[in-house]
Structure formats: C-alpha cells, structure tokens
C-alpha positions in Angstrom: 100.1 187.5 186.9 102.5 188.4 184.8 102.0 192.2 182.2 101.4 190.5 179.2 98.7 187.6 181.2 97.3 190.8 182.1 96.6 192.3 178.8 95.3 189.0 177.3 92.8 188.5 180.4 91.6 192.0 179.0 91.4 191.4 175.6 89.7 187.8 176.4 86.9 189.8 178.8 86.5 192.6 176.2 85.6 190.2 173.3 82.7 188.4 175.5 80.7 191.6 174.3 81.4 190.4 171.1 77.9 188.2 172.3 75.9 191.7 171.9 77.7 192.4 168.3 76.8 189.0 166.6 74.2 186.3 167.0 75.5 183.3 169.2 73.9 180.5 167.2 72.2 179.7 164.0 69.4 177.4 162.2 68.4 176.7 159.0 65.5 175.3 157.3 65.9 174.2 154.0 62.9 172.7 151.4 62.2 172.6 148.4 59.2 175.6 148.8 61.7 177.4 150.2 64.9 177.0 147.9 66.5 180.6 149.8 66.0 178.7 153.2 64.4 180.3 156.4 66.7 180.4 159.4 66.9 181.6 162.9 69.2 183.8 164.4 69.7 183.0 168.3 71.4 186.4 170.2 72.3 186.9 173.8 69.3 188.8 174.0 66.5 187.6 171.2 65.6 185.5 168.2 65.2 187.0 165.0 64.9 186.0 161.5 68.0 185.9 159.4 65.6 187.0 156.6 62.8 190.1 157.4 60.1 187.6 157.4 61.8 184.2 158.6 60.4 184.2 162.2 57.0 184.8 160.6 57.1 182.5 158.3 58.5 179.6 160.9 55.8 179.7 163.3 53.2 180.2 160.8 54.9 176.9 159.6 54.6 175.5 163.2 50.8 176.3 163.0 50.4 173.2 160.5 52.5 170.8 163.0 50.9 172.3 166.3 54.0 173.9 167.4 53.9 176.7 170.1 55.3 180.1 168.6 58.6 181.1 168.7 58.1 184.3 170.5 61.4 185.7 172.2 59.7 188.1 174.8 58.4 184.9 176.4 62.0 183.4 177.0 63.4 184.8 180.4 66.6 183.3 179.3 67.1 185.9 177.1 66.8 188.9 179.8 68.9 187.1 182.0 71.9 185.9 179.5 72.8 189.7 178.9 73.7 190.4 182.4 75.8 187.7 182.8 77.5 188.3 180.0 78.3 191.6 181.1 79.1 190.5 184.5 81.7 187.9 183.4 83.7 190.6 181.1 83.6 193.0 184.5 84.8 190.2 186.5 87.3 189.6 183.8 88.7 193.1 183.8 89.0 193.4 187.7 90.9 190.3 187.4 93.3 192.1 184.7 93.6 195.4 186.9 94.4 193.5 190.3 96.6 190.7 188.8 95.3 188.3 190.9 95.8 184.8 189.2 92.8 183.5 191.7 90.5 185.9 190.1 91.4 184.7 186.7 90.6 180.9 187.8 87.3 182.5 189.2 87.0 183.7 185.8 87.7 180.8 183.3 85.5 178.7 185.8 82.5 181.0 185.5 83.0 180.5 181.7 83.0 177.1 181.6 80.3 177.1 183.9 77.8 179.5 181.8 78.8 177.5 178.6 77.8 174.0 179.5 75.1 175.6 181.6 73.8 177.9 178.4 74.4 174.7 176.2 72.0 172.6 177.8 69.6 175.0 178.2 69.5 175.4 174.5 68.7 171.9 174.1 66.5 171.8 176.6 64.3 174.8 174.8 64.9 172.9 171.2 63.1 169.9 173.1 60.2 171.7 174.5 59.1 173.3 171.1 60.0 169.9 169.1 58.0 167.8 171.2 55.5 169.6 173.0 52.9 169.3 170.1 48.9 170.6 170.1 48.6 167.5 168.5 44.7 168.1 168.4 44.6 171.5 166.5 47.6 170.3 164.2 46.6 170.6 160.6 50.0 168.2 159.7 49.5 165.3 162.2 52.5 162.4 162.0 52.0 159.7 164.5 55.0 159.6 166.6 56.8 162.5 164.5 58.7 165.0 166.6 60.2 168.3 165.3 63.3 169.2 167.7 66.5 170.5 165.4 69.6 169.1 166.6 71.9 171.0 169.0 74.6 170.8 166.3 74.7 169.5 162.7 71.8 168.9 160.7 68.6 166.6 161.0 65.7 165.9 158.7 62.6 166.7 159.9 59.6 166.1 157.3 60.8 167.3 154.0 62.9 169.9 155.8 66.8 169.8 156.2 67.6 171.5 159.6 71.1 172.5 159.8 72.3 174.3 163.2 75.7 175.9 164.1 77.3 178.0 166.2 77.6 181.8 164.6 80.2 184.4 165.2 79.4 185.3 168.8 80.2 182.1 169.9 83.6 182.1 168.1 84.4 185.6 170.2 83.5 183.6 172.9 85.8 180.4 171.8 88.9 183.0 170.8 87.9 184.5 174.6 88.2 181.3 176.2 91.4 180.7 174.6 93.2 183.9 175.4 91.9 183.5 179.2 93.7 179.8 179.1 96.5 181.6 177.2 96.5 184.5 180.2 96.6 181.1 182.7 99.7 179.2 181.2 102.0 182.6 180.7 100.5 183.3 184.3 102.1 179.8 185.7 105.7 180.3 183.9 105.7 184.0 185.2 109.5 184.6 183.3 109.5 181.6 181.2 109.0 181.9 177.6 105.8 183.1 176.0 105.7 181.7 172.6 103.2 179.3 173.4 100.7 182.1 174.3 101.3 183.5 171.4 100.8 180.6 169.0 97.7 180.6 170.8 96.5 184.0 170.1 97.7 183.5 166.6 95.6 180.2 166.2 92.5 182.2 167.6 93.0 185.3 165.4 94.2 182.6 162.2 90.7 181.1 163.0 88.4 184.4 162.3 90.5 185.5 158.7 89.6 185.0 155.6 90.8 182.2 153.5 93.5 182.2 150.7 92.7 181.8 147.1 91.2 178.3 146.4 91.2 175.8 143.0 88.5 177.3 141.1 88.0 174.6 138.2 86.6 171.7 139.7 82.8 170.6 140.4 81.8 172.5 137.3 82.2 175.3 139.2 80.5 178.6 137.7 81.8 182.0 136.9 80.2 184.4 139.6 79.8 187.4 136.8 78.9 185.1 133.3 78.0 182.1 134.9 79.9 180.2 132.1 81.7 176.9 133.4 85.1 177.5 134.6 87.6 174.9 132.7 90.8 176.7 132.8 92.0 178.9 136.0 94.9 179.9 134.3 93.1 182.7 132.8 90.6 183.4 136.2 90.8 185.4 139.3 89.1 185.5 142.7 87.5 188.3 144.8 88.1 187.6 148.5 85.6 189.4 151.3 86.6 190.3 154.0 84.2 188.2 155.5 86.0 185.2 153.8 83.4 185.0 150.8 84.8 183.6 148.1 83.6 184.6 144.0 84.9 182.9 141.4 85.7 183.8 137.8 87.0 182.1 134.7 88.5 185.2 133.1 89.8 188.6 133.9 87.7 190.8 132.3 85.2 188.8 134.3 87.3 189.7 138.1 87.5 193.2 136.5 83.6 193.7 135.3 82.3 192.0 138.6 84.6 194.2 140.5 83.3 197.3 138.3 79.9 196.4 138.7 79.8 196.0 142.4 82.6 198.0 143.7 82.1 199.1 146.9 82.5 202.8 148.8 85.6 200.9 151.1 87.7 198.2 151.2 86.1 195.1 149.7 88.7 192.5 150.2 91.3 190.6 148.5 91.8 190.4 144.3 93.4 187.8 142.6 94.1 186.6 139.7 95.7 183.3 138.5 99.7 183.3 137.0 99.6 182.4 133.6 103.2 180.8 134.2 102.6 179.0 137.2 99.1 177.1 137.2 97.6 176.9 140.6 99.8 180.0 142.1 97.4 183.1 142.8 98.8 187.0 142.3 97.2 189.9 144.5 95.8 191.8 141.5 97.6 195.2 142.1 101.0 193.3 142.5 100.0 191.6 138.8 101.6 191.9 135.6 99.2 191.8 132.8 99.7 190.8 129.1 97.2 191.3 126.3 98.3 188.7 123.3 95.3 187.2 120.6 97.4 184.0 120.9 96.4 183.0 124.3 92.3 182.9 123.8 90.8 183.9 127.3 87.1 182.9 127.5 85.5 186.0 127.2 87.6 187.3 124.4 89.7 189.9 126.0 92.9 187.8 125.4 94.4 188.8 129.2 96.9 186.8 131.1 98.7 187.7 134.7 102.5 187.2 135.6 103.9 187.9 139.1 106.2 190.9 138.9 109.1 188.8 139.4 108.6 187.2 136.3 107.3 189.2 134.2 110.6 190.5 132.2 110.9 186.5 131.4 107.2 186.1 130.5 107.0 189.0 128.6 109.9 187.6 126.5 107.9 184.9 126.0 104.7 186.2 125.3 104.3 189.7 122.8 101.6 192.1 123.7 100.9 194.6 125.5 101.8 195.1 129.1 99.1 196.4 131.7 98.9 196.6 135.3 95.7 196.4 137.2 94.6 199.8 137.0 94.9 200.1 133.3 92.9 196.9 133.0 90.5 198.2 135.3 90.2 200.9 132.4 90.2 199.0 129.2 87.4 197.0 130.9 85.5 200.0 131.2 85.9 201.3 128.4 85.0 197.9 126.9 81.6 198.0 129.2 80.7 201.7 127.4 81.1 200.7 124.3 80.0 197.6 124.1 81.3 195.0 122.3 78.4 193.2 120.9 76.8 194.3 117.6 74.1 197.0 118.0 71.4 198.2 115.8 71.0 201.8 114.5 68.6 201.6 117.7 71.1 200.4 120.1 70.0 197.3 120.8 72.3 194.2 121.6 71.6 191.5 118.8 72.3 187.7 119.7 72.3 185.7 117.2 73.6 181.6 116.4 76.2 183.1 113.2 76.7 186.7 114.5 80.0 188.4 117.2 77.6 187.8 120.2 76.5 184.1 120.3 75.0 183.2 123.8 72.5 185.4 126.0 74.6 185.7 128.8 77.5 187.3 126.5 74.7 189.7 125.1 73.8 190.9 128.6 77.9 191.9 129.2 77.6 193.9 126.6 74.0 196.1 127.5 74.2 198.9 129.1 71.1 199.6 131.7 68.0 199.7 130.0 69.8 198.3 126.6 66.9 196.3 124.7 68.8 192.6 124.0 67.4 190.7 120.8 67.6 186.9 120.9 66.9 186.1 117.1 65.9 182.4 116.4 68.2 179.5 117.4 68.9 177.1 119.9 71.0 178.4 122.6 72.1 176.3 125.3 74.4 177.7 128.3 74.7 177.8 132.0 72.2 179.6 134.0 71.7 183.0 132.5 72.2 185.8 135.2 70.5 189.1 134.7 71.8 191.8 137.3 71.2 194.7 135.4 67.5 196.7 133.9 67.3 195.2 130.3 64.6 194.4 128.0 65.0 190.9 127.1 63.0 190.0 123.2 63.1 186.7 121.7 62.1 186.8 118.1 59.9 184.0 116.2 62.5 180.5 116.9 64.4 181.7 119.5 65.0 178.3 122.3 66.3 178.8 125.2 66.8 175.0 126.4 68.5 174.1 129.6 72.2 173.3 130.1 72.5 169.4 131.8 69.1 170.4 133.2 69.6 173.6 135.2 67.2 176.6 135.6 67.5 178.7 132.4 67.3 182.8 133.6 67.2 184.0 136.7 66.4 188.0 137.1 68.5 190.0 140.1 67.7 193.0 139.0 65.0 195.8 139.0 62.9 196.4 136.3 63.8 193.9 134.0 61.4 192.5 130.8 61.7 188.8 129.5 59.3 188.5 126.1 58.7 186.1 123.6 61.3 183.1 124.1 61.1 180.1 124.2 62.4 177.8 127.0 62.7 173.9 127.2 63.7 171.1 129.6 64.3 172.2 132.8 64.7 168.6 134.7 63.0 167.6 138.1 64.9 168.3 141.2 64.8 167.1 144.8 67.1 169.7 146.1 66.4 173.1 144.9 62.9 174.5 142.8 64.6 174.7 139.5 62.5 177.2 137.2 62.8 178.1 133.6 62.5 181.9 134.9 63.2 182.9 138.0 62.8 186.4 139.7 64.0 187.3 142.8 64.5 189.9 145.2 63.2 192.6 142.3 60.8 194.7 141.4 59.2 196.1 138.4 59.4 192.9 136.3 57.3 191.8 133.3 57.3 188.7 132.2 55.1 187.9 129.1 54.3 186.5 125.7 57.1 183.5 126.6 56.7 179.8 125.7 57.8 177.2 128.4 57.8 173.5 128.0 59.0 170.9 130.1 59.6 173.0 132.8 60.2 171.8 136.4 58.3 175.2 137.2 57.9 177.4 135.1 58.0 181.0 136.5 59.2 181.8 140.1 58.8 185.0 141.9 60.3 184.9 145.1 60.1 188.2 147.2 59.4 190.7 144.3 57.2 193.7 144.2 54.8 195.1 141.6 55.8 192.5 138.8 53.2 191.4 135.6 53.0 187.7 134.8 51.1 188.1 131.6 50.3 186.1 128.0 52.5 183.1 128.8 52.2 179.6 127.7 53.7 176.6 129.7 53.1 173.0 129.2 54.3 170.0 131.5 54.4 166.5 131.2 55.3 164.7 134.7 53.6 161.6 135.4 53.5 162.4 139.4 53.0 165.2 142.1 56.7 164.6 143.6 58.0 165.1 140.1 56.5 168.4 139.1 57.0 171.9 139.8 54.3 174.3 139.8 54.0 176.3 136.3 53.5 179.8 138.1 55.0 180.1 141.4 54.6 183.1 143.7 56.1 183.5 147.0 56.9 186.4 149.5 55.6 188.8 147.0 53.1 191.8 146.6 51.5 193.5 144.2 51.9 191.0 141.5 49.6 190.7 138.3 49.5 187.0 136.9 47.5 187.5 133.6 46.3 185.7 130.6 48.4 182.5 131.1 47.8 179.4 130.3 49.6 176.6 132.4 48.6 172.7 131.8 50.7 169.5 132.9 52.4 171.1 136.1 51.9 170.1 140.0 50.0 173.2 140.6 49.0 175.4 137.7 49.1 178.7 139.9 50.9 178.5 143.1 51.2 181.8 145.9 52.2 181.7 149.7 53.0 184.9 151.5 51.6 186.8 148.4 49.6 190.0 149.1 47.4 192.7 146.9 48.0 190.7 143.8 45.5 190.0 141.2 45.2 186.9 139.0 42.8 187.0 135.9 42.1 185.6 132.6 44.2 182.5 133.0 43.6 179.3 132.0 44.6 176.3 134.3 43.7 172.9 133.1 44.5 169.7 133.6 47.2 169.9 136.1 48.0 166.6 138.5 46.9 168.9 141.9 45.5 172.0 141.7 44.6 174.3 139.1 45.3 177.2 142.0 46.4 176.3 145.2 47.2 179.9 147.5 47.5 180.0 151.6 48.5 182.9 153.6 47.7 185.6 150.5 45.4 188.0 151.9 43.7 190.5 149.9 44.1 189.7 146.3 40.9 189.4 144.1 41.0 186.7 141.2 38.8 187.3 138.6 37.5 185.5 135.3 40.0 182.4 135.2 39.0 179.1 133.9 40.5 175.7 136.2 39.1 173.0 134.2 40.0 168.9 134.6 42.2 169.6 137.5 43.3 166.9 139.8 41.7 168.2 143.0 40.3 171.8 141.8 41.2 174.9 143.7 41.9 175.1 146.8 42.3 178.6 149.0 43.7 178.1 152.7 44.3 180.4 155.5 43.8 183.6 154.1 42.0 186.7 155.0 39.8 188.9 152.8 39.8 187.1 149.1 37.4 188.6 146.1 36.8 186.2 143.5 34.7 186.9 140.4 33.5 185.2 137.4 35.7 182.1 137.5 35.0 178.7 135.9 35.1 175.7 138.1 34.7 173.1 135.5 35.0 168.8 135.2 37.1 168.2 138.4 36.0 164.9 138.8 37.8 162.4 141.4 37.7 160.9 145.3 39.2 163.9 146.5 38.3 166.6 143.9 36.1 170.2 143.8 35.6 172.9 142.0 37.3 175.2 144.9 37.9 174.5 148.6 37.7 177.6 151.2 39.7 176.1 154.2 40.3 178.6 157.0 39.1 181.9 155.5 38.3 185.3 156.8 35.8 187.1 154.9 35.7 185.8 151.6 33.5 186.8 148.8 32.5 184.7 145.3 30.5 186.6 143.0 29.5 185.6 139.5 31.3 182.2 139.5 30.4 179.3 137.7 30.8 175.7 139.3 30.0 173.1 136.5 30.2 169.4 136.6 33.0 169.1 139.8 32.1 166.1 142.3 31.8 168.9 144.5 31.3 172.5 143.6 31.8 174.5 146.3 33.6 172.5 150.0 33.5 175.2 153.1 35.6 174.0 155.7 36.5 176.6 158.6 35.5 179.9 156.8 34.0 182.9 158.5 31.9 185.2 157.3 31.6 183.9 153.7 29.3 185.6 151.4 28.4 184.0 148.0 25.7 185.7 145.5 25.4 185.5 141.6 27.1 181.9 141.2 26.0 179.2 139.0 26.1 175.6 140.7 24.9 173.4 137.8 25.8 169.2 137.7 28.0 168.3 140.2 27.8 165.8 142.3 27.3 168.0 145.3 26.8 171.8 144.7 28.0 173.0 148.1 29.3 171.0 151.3 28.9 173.4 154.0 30.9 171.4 157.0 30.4 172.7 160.4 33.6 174.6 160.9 31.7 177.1 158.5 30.5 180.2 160.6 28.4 183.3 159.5 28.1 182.7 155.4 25.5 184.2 153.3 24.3 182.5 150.1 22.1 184.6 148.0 20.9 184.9 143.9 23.2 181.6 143.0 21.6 179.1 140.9 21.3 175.4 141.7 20.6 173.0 138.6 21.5 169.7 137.9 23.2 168.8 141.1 22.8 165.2 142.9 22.6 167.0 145.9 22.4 171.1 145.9 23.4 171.6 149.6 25.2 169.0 152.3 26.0 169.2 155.6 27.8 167.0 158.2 25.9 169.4 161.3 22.2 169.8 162.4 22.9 173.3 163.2 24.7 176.3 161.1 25.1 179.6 160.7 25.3 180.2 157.6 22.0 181.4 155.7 20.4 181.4 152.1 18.1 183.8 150.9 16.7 184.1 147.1 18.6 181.5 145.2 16.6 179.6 142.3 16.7 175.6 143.4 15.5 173.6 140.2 14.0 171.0 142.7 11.6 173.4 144.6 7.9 172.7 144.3 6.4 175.7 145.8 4.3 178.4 144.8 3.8 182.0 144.1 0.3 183.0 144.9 1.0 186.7 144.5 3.2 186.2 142.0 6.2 188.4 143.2 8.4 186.2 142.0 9.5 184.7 145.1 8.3 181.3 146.5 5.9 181.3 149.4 6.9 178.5 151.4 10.4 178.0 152.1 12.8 175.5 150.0 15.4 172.9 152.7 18.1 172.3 150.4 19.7 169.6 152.5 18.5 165.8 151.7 17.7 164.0 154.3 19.7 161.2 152.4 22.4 163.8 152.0 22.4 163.5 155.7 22.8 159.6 155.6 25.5 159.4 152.6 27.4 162.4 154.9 27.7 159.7 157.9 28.1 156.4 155.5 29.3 157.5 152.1 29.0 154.2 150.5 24.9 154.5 150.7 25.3 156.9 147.3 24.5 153.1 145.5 21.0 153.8 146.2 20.9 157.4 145.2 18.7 155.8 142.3 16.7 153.5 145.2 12.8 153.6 145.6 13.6 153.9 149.5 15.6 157.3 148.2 12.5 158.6 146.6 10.6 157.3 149.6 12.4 159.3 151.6 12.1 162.2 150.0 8.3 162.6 149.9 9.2 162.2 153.5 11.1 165.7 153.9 8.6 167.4 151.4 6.5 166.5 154.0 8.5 166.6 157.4 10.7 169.4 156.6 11.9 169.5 160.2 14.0 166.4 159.2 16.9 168.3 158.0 18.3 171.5 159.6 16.2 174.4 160.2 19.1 177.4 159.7 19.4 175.6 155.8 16.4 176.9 154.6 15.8 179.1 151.8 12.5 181.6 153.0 12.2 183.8 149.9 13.5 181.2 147.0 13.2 182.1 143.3 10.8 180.9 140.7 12.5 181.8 137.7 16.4 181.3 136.9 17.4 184.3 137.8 20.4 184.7 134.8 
C-alpha cells in the first residue's frame, strides 16, 4: 500500500466512530394530531426520541394498535453493534500501520458484510413490531392492517405518513466506505496518478457541505423573520448553517434583524444577500456593497440594495445614496430596532392601524421592543402568518379582524410570555396536511390568551408543548358540516399547567381537546353543540375540571386513559343520539365526580374499564339510562347521587360487579322507613331485569311501554335475586337529598 492509501484507510477507519457521534437512521411519523411529527432516532447503541417525549408518545400510540413497545434495552443488537463497530475501525488502523493491501480487502469486506447484514436486520425488526399485533387487547383493530414503516422512503400507515432515511451516521459510514475503495484503487496503481482518489474524497467531503444560496421567490415562499411573501429577491438575502439550513428573507433589514435577533456566541454560517445588478447572483454579506436610495422601495421600508465590490464604483454611479458595508448596516438596523420605527403612544405602545406608518401586525411586532404593548385598532388586516418571537402584549381594540391570508393559520406565538386580547380572527380553511389554527402557541410558556373572538376557524387555539398558559374569556364559533372537516376549537397537547377558562366553543370537531396534558384545570366553559365531543381528553392525568356546561354535543364527553381526574359540578345536558352520553370514563385510574349534573343524555354516565371510581353528590335525572356500569368497571363507589326520571337508573351487561352504592335517593323505590332515620329499610336493586334483556337484545326497548315489562317488574320487586346482588343499594334515601 502505497503512503497516501495509507492515510485514507485511516481516515476511512476513524470516521466509522462517527456511528457513536450521530444516529444511524431515522423515522418519522407525521398526522394531523401531530402537525410537529414524532420520530425515532435509531443509534449504534439505542433508540431515542428525536423529540423528549417521542418514544413515549409512539408506544403509547402502539398501545391503541396492539403493538409491543419499543423498548431499546430489549434489543441485543444494540449491545452487540458497538463492538463491531469498534472492531472494524481497529482492524482498519492495523491495516493502515502494517500496509498490508490484504488487510485492507479484509477490511472493505467486513464492511460490506456488516452493512447488508445490519440492513436486513433492520427490516427484519421493522417486521416483527409491524406485524406481530396483540390483535385481542388492540383498542384500534383493522382487519388485515399491518404497521411496518418501510426500510427507506415513506409509507402510509392509517392516517400516519411514515417517512424513514438514513441519518448522518450512516453518511460517515458511506464517505468511510468510499475512502477505503479510494485507499484500494491508489493501492493497485502504487505510482500511478492519484487524482481519481482524490475526486473521490472530494465527492465524499462535497457530499456532507452545506449548500450554496438557492432561488428564494418561488412557491410563495415566506420571509423567515416577517413572514411576508417573498416577490422580488433582488432586495433579499439568505442565512446559511452550517448544517446546510437554509432561511430565507425578502429584504435586508430582514437578513440583518433575524441575524440580530438570533445571533449566535460562534460561527453561524454563511450570509448572503442578493446583487441588485445581477438578479439571481448571491454576495457573501461582508464582501457586499450596500446602497441606501428612497428610489429603489425595499419591502420593509429601509430602501437597501447590495452590489458586489467589483461593481460597485459602476453601480454607485448609477444609483445615489449612501454607501454602507455590512457592519454599518448591521448598525443602522439596530439602531432602527431601539428606536422603533412605528408610531408610539406617550405610553410606548406600538399602534397599528389601517391609515397610520405601521399598517400590518407583523410590521407592528418589528418595531416592539420586549414587553412593548402592540395596539391593533379596528380594521381588517389580512397577511401571511403573523410570527411572534418576542414577549409582547398583543390588544385588539373594538373592530379589529384578523382574517386569514389564502386560508393559512393567522398567529402563531414562539415566544415566552406573550398576551393575545380582544381580536378578532376569521376563516382559517380546513386542512388535510397540517392542524391549521387561528392561534397557535408553541414551545412557550407564560401565555394568556383571552377576551379574543374566533370564527370559522379550522381550530381555534392550539397549545402544543407549553407550560403554565391561561386560555380564558374566548369565544369561537364553527360551521363544518363533518368530523373530517373540522378542527377542534381548543386544542391542548404536550402541555402542563394550563388554565382553559370561561370559553365558549360551538360548531368545532371537539369543543375541548387535550392529550399528553397534565395539572391543568378547565372551568366555567361552555361547550355546546359541537359534531363529536364537547371534551374529549386521553393520557391527561391529574387535572380537575370543574363547573363547565357540554350541552347538545354529538357524542358527549368522553375521558380515556387517564389517571387521577377530579371533576366537579359540570353539566351533562341533551346529548341525545345512537352513540351519545353525557360523559364516558374509558380506562381510568381513580377518578372522582362530585356535584355533577347528568340531564336528559341517552346515557348519563357509561363506565367502561375504570378502576376505583368514586361518584357522590351527582344528579342523574331523564336520560335514557342514568348509568351503564359494563363489566370492565372495577372497585367504584356510588353514594348521595340522585336518580329521577331515568328509563333505566342503573344497567349492566355482568351478573357480578364490584362496584357498590350506598345512600343515593332512587325515585322508583317503594320501601320504608319504620324508624324513620331517613334511610330505607330494605334495600333498593337498581338494575331491571328488562335492563338485563334490552343489554343482550337492544331492539326489545319497543316494549319498554309493554304489559309483559310491567309484568316483569312486579317480578323483581318480588324476586330481587333476579338481578345482581353487588348492585344493591342497603341504606337508600327517602327524601331527595338536594
């Protein structure tokens, strides 16, 4: 082997650690309740989330489907892939310090060996956890469905888009296998020429840099600081990461404010800018000359154009202004920022206004400083997304409109303690791709959102991984026809400590929506006649939800996999339908309902796999059923509620149950009270025995009304040993007890 085979056997065995740096492979999962995405990270060594709480939130995914958990101490690939990783990079560099050229065969071959080996492995894993499904404990069960994401490229799999591709590990290994095959040819020609090697290591280090500056105003592309539609790149620029991120801006002062804004401690790439002279060339920023001429009208109002150096004595002939080079616009930009450029009240506060300097939200929020109060007055104000990166206070006075641009989400919030109030916000259109909102919050905390007005929204307000925010005095109306056309009005996800108050939400999918939500209180809302539910939470453990009203909802409330739920003085009211109820506990841990009030529902309360329920103080009055307990229920304690004016007070689909009642008032019980304690002396069976008939063959309910019904009822007043022991009430009330 020739020095420099050598040296590129080295540098091929050193980058195989590269495998311990970055992950090896990738997958996302993309929906529209997740519009971020969840994705996977595979490393040499583990799995992990590419998000904190991915992994979590996939297998409690898989749950629903019956898939196993993803749980990486239970792969022994994963102990064993390290060591031969580290074992081919030794072998590798004894092959580089002997020079033997039969070493380095060894070498390439035990690569291509451990890649088709580690490749089919992989799908051989992605096959086990797609099709080995616990079909019979599946909550989600599609005949015939299977779940396996492909090995490479994406693959639809319910209404998820799974997208899957090698990450930067596996390039180090592909730029690795390619200097080892460079390292082979030089090693055959010994003397000959070497260029060919190094085209190769050129292709393989061209293949991990950044791209160049790219056309910027095409596919209504958006500025990456204002948001504003970029029409002319003549007066943009372009921040470059290192990591070959591209951000995109339609002026300057934009490229100047962004890079102000978020300017790193070290390097932070590339800047460019676009020559004013020569559409479609791009000028590194600091080798720019700058002009500043009221003739030229850049889109934020700054009036700056670039030249390259090399033309700037002819430019500047053409063009009169002044001349600045990158630091000085850096400067003016600044100084632009401090002042602030909008017109201020004796107060300081940034006034938008249709007629005034500062006509559009987002141009308001340039021009506020942290904490700067902004003032919308009234007017119709229609732009691109609005982007709010910054603390402000955000007041819309009586007739101010936000309405959507084409359709898009109106506001999104990025930043940390942040107050929308008092606008109001129109027409966000239905999406199948992405959870358009009219606000959305993310990744912030400290947020208040109240007193705003939203109509026509897709949803209405999204939090999405935000901490101690207030969701309060809001008003949002929808009009969809269908479920797969409506958004939820207030959407909560990955969030904690979050106060939803005073709201009133009618028209939307799901009035109130939370998943992954935690310590959060909702109360005093109003959710009515929404097409599903008028709340609809899973995986939220310990919030309390207190004195809301769901009224006329499609199917009620419905409350699933959660631990440790208080819920207090709530109205249930007139969810009538097939499928409906007041509320549904499905898979609950220790929840408590105090003071509630289930009114005309086709079924009040339905209990269907929760554990240690305890239910005192409600009001069951005219529905259809007042409670289903189904046999999945384990351990509840009814005690004090009322039962009046149901067809049937209590149902059943078991003969045995552990749940108990104790002390409720039944309007239907006949006993007595010889000592007059207040409490009935015999005990009161709640259950029907036609109950237990219509439970088996719904249809029967036509002879609810039947002499053979009333028949055989006289025959359980009788024979109360007809319907299940454990659901009897020994010490029921004589009196209504409220």
């Amino acid at each position: 082997m020739t020095r420099l085979s050598r040296v590129l056997l080295a540098i091929a065995s050193v980058l195989l650690l590269g495998a311990f740096l970055f992950p090896l492979w990738r997958i996302d999962l993309i929906a529209p309740q997740y519009p971020e995405g969840l994705g996977m990270l595979i490393r040499v060594n583990t799995v992990s989330g590419i998000k904190p709480n991915d992994l979590a939130n996939i297998n409690g995914l898989n749950h629903y489907i019956g898939m196993k958990p993803i749980e990486p101490d239970a792969i022994p690939e994963l102990r064993i892939m390290p060591w031969i990783v580290v074992g081919l990079a030794a072998f590798g560099l004894l092959g580089a310090a002997l020079g033997a050229r039969r070493l380095l065969y060894g070498w390439l071959g035990g690569f291509v060996t451990l890649a088709v080996v580690g490749l089919i492995d992989f799908w051989r894993w992605e096959y086990d956890y797609g099709h080995n499904i616990d079909f019979e404990h599946a909550i989600i069960k599609v005949p015939g469905m299977t779940y396996q994401p492909p090995l490479i490229g994406t693959k639809q799999l319910l209404n998820f888009t799974a997208a899957s591709w090698p990450a930067l590990g596996t390039l180090c290994l592909g730029v690795a296998f390619a200097l080892g095959v460079a390292a082979l040819v030089v090693a055959r020609r010994r003397g000959a020429s070497v260029k060919r090697a190094s085209v190769a290591m050129a292709v393989a280090v061209a293949a991990c840099a950044p791209p160049g500056p790219q056309a910027i105003a095409d596919k209504g592309k958006s500025c990456d600081y204002c948001r504003m539609t970029i029409s002319d790149e003549r007066f943009g620029g372009q921040l470059i990461t290192r990591k070959g991120k591209v951000f995109a801006f339609d002026a300057i002062e934009c490229l100047a404010s962004y890079y102000l804004q978020n300017r790193p401690a070290g390097d932070s790439g590339s800047l460019w800018v676009a020559d004013f002279a020569n559409p479609g060339h791009w000028i590194e920023a600091s080798n720019a000359v700058f002009v500043r001429n009221d003739a030229h009208q850049s889109p934020m109002g700054l009036n700056l154009v670039a030249f390259s150096a090399d033309a700037d004595k002819a430019a500047t002939g053409q063009i009169q202004g002044s001349i600045l080079r990158w630091q000085q616009v850096l400067a003016l930009v600044q100084r632009q920022r401090d002042s602030g450029s909008a017109v201020r009240t004796a107060q300081g506060d940034v006034i938008v206004s249709p007629s005034g300097p500062i006509r559009t939200l987002t141009q308001g929020l340039q021009a506020a400083t942290s904490g700067a109060r902004v003032v919308v007055k009234a007017g119709v104000y229609r732009e691109p997304t609005i982007m709010v990166n910054r603390p402000v206070v955000i007041v819309g006075e009586p007739g101010a409109v936000l309405e959507s641009d084409q359709g898009r989400q109106i506001l999104t919030v990025q930043a940390d303690d942040v107050t929308v109030r008092g606008l109001e916000l129109r027409h966000v259109a239905t999406s199948f791709v992405d959870d358009r909102a009219a606000i959305r919050v993310q990744d912030a905390t400290n947020c208040v959102i109240e007193n705003n007005t939203i109509e026509d929204g897709f949803f209405g307000i999204y939090l999405a991984r935000v901490d101690r925010c207030r969701v309060a005095g809001n008003r949002l109306h929808a009009s969809k026809a269908k479920e797969s056309a409506s958004g939820n009005g207030i959407h909560l996800w990955t969030s904690n400590h979050i106060t939803v108050d005073g709201n009133e939400i009618t028209g939307h999918r799901d009035g109130i929506y939370l998943e992954f939500v935690h310590e959060s209180d909702v109360r005093d809302n109003i959710s009515e006649g929404n097409l599903r539910y008028g709340m609809h939470f899973m995986y939220s453990d310990d919030c309390r939800y207190v004195a809301n009203t769901f009224r006329q909802n499609g199917s009620g409330v419905a409350v699933m996999y959660t631990k440790r739920i208080e819920m207090t003085d709530n109205r249930f009211e007139d969810n009538w339908g097939a499928a409906s109820y007041g509320l549904l506990l499905k898979e609950i841990l220790e929840p408590a309902l105090r003071g509630n009030h289930f009114t005309r529902n086709t079924v009040g309360l339905l209990v269907d796999g929760a554990t240690r329920l305890h239910a005192d103080s409600n009001d069951f009055v005219d529905n259809g059923w007042g409670v289903r307990l189904l046999a999945s229920a384990q351990d509840g304690a009814f005690t004090a509620n009322e039962f009046v004016g149901n067809t049937f007070d209590v149902a059943t689909n078991s003969r045995e149950s552990t749940t108990t009642f104790a002390g409720n008032y039944w309007e239907d019980y006949r006993g007595y009270d010889l000592n007059r304690d207040g409490v009935g002396d015999v005990p009161y069976h709640p259950v029907r025995l036609f109950s237990l008939l219509v439970a088996q063959n719904e249809p029967v309910l036509i002879a609810l009304r039947s002499p053979f019904v009333a028949l055989l009822d006289v025959a359980e007043r009788v024979l109360p040993s007809l319907t299940p022991e454990m659901l009897a009430d020994a010490s029921p009330a004589m009196r209504r007890l409220r």
